[in-house]
N, C-alpha and C positions, 0 to 999 in steps of 0.2 A: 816863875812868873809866866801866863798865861798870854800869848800874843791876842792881839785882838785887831782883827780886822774892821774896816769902815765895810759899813753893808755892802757898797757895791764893786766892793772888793774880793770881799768873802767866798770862794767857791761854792761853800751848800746854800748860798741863799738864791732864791729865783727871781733877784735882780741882774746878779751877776752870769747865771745861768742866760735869762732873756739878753742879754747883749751880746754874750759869745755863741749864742747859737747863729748870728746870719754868718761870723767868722767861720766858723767849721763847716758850715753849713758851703761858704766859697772855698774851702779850702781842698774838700769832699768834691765840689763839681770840679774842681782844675786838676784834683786826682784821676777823675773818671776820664776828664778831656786828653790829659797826659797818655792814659792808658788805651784810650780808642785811638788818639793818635798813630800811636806803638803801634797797636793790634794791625791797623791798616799798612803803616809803614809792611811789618813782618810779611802779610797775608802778598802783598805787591811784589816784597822779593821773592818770594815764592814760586810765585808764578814766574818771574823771568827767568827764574834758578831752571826751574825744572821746563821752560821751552827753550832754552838754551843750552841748557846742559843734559849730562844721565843720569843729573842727583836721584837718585828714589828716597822714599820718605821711610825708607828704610836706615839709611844713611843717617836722615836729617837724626832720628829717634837716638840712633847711637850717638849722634853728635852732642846731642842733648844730655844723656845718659853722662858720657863722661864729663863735658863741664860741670855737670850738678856733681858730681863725684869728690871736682879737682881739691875743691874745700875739706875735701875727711864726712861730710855728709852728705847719702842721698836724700834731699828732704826737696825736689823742686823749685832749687832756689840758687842763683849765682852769687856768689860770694867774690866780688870785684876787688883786684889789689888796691891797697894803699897806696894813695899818693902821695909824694915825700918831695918835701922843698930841696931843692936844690942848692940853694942857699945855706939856708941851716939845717936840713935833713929832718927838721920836724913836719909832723902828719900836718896834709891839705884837705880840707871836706871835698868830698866828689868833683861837686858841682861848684864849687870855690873857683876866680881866678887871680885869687892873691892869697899870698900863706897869710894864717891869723898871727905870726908872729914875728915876723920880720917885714911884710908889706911887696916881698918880692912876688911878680908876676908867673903866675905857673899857668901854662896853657896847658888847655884839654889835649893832648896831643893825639888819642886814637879816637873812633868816630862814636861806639859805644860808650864811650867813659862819662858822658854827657848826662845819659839816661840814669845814671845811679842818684 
């Protein structure tokens, strides 16, 4: 038996398409704003890193090298641990602050964990 969508339900039709475009469409700029965020945050410690300290971006590069490593791939990309309820010991999303399955409260506890 064949499912059948209402038109403006239906993925390939460009009813459905015209309404979800403004959605991605906000979903694309709060990505980008996330990201410029970030980028400024990064670029600001940077600077204090290195007037305040003798980091050389020598350093930073290695630093960089082996997180991307810690995962088993170099591929330009951090692979952040799992978060695990306390409670019941089942997986938390990232950005979660209650497990989906017991309702206990799990706070972000380090300051990066946030950003995933």
């Amino acid at each position: 038996m064949a499912i059948k969508f209402s038109s403006d339900k239906n993925p390939g039709t460009s009813s459905y398409k015209k309404k979800q475009a403004p959605d991605l469409q906000a979903q694309v700029y709060e990505l980008q704003s996330r990201l410029d965020r970030m980028a400024l945050t990064m670029t600001a410690m940077w600077e204090v890193l290195t007037k305040e300290t003798e980091i050389t971006e020598e350093q930073l590069m290695e630093k960089i090298n082996d997180l991307d490593i810690d995962d088993g791939v170099m591929d330009g990309k951090i692979d952040p641990e799992q978060r695990v309820c306390k409670q019941c010991g089942k997986p938390i999303k990232r950005r979660q602050l209650r497990c989906g399955y017991c309702e206990t409260f799990s706070p972000i506890e380090r300051p990066f964990d946030a950003l995933w």
